[in-house]
C-alpha positions as CSV (number, residue, x, y, z in Angstrom):
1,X,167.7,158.2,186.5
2,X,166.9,154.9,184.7
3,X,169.4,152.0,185.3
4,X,171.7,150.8,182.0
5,X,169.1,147.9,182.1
6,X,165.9,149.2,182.0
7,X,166.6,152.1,179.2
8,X,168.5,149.7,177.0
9,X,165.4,147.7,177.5
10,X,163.0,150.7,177.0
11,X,164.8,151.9,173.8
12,X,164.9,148.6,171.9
13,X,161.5,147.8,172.5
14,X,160.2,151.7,171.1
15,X,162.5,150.9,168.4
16,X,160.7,148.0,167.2
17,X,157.6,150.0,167.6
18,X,158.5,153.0,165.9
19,X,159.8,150.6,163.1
20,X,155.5,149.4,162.5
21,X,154.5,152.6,162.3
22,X,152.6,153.4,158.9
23,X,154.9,155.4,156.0
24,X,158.2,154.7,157.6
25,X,160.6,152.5,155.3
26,X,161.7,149.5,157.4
27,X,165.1,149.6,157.0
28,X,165.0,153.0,159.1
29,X,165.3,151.4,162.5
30,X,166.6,147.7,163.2
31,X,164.7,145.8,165.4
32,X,165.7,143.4,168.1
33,X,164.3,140.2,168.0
34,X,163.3,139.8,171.4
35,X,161.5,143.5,171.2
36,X,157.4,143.0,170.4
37,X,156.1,144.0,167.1
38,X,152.7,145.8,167.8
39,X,151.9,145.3,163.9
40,X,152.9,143.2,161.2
41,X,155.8,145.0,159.2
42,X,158.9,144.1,157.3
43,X,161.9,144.9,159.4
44,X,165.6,145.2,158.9
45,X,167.8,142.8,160.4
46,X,168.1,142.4,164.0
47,X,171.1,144.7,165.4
48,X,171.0,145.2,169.3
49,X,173.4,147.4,170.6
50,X,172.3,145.7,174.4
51,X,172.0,142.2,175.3
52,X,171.5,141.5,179.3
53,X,172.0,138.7,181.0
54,X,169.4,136.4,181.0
55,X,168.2,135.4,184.6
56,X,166.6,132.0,185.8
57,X,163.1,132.2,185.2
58,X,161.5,131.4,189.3
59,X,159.3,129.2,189.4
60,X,155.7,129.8,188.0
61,X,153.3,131.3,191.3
62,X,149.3,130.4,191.1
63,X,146.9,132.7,191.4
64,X,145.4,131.7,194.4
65,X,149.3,131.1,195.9
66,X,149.4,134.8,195.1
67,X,146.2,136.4,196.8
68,X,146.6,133.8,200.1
69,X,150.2,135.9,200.4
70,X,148.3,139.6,200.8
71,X,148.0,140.8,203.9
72,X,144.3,141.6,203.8
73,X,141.1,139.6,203.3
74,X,141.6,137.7,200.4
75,X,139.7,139.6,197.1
76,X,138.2,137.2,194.7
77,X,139.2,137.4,190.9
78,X,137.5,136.5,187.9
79,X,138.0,136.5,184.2
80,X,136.5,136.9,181.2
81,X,137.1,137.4,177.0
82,X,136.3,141.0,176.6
83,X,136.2,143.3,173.4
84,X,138.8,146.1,173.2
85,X,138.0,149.3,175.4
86,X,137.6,151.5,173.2
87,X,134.0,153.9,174.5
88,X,130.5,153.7,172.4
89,X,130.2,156.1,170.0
90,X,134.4,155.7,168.6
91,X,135.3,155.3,165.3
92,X,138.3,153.1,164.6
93,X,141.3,155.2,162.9
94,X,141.8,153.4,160.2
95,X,144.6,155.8,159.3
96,X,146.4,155.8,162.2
97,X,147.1,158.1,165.0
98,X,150.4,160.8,166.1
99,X,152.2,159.0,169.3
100,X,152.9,160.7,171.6
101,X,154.7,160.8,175.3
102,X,152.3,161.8,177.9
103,X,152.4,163.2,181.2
104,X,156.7,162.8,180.6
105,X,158.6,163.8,183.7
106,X,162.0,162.9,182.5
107,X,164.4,164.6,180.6
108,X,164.2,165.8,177.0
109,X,167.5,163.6,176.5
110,X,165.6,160.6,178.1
111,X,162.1,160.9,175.9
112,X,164.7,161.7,172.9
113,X,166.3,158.6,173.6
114,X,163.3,156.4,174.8
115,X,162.1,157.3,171.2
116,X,165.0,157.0,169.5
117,X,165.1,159.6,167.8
118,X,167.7,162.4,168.1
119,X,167.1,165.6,170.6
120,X,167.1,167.8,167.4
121,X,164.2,165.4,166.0
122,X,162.8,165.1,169.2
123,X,162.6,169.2,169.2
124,X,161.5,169.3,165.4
125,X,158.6,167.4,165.8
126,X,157.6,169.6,169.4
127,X,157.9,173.3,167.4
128,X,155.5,174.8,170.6
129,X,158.1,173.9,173.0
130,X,160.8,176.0,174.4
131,X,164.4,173.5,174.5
132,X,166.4,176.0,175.8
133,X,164.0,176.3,178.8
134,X,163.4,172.6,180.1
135,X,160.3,171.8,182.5
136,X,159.7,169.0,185.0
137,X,156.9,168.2,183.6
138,X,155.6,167.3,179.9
139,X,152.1,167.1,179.2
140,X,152.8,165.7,175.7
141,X,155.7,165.4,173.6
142,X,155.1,164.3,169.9
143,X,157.7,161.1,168.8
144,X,156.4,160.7,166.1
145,X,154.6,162.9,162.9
146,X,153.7,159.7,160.5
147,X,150.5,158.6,161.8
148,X,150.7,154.7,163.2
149,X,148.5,151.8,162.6
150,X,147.4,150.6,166.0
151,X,147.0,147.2,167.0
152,X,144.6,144.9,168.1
153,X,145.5,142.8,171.0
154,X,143.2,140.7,172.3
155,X,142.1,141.7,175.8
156,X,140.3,139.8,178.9
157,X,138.6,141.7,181.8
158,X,139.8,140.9,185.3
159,X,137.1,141.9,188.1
160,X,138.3,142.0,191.6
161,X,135.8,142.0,194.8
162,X,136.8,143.4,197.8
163,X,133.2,143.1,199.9
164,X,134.7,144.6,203.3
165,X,134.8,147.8,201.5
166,X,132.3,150.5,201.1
167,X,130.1,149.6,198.4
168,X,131.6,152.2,195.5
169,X,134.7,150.3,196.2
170,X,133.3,146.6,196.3
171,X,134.3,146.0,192.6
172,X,137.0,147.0,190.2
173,X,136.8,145.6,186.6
174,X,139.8,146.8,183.8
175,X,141.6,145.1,180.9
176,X,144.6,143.6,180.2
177,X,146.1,141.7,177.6
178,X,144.2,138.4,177.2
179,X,148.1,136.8,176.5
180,X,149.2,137.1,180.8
181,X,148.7,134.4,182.8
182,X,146.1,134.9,185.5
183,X,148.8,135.6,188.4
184,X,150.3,138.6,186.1
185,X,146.5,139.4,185.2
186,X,145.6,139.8,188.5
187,X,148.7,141.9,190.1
188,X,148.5,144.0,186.9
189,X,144.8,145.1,188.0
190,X,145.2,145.3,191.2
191,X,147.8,147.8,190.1
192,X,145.5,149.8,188.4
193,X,142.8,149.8,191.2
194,X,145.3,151.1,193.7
195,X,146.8,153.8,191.3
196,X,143.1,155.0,190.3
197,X,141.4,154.3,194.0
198,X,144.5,155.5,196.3
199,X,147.1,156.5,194.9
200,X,145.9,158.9,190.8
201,X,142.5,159.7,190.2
202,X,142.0,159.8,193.7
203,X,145.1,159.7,196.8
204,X,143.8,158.0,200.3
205,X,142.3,155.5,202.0
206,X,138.6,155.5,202.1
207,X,136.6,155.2,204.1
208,X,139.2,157.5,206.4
209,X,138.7,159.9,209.5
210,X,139.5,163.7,209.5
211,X,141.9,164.4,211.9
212,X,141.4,168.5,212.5
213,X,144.5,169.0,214.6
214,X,146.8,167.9,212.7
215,X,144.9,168.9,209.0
216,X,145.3,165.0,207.8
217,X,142.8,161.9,207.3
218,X,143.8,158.6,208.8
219,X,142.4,155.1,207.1
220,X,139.4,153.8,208.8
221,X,137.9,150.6,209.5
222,X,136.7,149.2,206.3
223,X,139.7,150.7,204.1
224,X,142.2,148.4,201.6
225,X,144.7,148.7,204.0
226,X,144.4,150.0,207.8
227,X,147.7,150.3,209.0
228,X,151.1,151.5,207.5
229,X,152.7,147.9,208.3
230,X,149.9,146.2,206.2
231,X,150.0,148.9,203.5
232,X,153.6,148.5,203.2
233,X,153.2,144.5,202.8
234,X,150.4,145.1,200.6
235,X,152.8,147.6,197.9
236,X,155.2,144.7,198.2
237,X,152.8,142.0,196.6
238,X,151.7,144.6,194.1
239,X,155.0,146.7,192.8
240,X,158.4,146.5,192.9
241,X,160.2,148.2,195.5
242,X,161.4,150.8,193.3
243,X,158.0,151.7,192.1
244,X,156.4,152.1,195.7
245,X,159.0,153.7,197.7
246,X,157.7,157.1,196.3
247,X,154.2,156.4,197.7
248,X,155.8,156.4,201.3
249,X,156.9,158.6,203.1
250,X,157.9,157.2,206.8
251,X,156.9,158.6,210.4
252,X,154.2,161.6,210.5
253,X,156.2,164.5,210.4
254,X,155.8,167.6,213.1
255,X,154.3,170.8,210.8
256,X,153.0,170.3,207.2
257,X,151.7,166.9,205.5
258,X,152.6,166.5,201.9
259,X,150.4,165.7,198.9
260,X,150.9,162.2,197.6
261,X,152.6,160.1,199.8
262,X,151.6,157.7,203.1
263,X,152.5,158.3,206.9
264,X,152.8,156.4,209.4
265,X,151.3,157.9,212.2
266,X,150.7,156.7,216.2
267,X,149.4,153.2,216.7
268,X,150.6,152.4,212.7
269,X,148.2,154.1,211.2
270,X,148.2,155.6,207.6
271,X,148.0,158.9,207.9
272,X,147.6,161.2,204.1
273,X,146.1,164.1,203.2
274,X,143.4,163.5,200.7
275,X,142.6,164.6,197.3
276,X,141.5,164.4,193.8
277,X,141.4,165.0,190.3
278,X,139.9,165.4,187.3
279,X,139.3,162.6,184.3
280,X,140.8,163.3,180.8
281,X,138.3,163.8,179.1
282,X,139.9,163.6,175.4
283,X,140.3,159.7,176.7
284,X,138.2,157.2,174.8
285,X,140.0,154.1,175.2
286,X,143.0,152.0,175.8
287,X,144.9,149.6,173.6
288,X,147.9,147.3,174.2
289,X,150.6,145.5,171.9
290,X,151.4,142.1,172.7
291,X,153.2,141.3,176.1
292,X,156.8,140.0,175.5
293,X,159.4,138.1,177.3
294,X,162.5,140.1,177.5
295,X,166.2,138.5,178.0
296,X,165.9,139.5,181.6
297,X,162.9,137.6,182.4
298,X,160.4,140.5,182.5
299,X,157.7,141.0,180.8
300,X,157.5,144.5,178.3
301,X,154.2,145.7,176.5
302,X,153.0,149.5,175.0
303,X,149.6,151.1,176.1
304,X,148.0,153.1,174.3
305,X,145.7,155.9,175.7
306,X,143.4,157.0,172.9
307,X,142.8,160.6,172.7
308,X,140.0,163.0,170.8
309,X,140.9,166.3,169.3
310,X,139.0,168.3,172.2
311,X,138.6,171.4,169.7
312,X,135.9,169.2,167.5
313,X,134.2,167.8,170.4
314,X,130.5,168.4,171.3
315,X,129.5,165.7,173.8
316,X,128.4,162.3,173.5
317,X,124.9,161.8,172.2
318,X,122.7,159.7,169.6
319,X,124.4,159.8,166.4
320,X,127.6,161.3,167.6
321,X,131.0,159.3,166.5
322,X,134.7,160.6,167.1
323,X,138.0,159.5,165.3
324,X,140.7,158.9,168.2
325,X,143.5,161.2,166.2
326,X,146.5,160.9,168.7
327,X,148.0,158.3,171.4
328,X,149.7,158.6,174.5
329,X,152.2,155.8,174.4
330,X,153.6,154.5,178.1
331,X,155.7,151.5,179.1
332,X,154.1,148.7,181.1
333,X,156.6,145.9,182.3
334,X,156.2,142.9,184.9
335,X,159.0,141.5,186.9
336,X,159.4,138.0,187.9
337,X,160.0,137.4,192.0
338,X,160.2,134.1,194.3
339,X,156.8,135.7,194.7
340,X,155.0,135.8,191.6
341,X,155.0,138.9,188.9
342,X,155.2,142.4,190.6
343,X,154.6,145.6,189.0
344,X,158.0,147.9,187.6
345,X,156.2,150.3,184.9
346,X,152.3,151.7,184.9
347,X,150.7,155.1,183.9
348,X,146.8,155.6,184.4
349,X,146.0,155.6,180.6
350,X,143.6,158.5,182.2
């Protein structure tokens, strides 16, 4: 369950973003100042119904004061002006696109909330769904029916090289919004690399050993991380602890290994069972609003995963173009540490 911080947070700041979406009169939703406005909009006067504290801001960590602090061969980082990702062969919508909450595992109350709209609404605008029955798992709930005018943030690309690794794994490229600082650039794709490399698209360390016996792999020489001590170091110069602590799951247990988590097995080593899966393929790109500084020091941005309507889609080719006609909307927030920024909120966008 969310803390009164972070969904006061959470709600204000989709409340300011609901308020810039296209045919909705602006005096519908009041948004607070310190929330980001994704697109320019008249809105109502500012009336927060939560104010945190404000915390002293730490002092400002480097880049390179950052990577000397992991506990692995230090990657190199570079950056660059990039276009927006958005895939060859993608129209722009010009007219807007449905939001909507992907991949939800909360409650319906907390994605009612988090949109803030009523659960009545919330259950209006999701006709297919069954209320009475709740699920752990949402693939998509709609927020919104009046199509919204996305923005366009500027973006850089940050490129990390890891040349221990296999050579697949070498080189991770993403973007971010161009607006971070290169310490908050940098943990944010390093972030994404693990989630999409170890720990989403694909769960492990590679390259890893089989271990028969015991029907789990163990991290090999050569892997991000080779023990559960550096592994454990390496989550806490990425993530916050509260974001990590799923990932792990203590001391190899006697009998059946879980999906998704680390063990620690003999000698420190990570022990996991490995697997995959599939890419969405209704993605096509992936948009951000502005980063913002919040009143408790973090920093709060949207992303915006682009999807196709998958019942008019034929396959890329010459001449083919697609309208993006929905959006999976997910929270992305950076905390300030002694440390430099560490990651609280990320969703693969795929």
């Amino acid at each position: 369950m969310w803390s009164r911080m972070k969904l006061g947070l959470t709600v204000l700041f989709i409340l300011s973003l609901l308020a810039g979406c296209a045919g909705s009169p602006a005096d519908d939703v009041a948004a607070p100042e310190t929330s980001p406005e994704p697109i320019a909009s008249p809105t109502a006067e500012p009336t927060p119904t939560f104010t945190p504290t404000p915390s002293p801001a730490p002092d400002p960590v480097s880049l390179e004061e950052w990577v000397d602090s992991l506990p692995l061969s230090a990657p190199s980082y570079t950056f660059a002006s990039s276009e927006l990702d958005i895939e060859d062969g993608i129209n722009w919508p010009e007219e807007g696109v449905i939001l909507n909450l992907g991949d939800w595992t909360g409650t319906l109350e907390e994605a009612a909330d988090l949109a803030g709209i009523t659960l009545e609404e919330l259950e209006a605008l999701n006709p297919d769904l069954d209320f009475s029955d709740p699920q752990d798992y949402y693939y998509q709930l709609c927020i919104r029916e009046e199509p919204y005018i996305l923005p366009q943030v500027e973006v850089q690309e940050v490129t990390l090289v890891m040349p221990w690794m296999p050579s697949r794994l070498q080189e991770f490229s993403c973007k971010v919004p161009a607006d971070l600082d290169e310490q908050a650039a940098g943990v944010l794709a390093a972030a994404y690399r693990f989630l999409r490399e170890c720990h989403g698209v694909h769960h492990g360390m590679e390259p890893s050993t089989y271990h028969q016996e015991g029907g789990y792999y163990t991290a090999a020489q050569g892997a991000l991380c080779t023990s559960y001590t550096q592994l454990e170091e390496y989550l806490d110069c990425v993530f916050t602890p509260e974001y990590y602590q799923e990932m792990l799951a203590g001391p190899l247990p006697e009998g059946q290994v879980g999906y998704s988590v680390f063990y620690q097995g003999a000698d420190d080593s990570i022990c996991f069972m490995s697997s995959d899966r599939g890419g969405n393929l209704a993605h096509c790109g992936t948009l951000f609003t502005q980063p913002e500084l919040q009143p408790d020091g973090s920093l709060l941005f949207w992303q915006f995963s682009l999807h196709l309507d998958l019942d008019e889609f034929n396959g890329y080719g010459q001449g083919i173009t697609y309208t993006p006609v929905a959006a999976n909307v997910s929270l992305v927030r950076l905390v300030p540490t002694e440390d430099g920024w560490r990651v609280a909120e990320l969703t693969l966008p795929y």
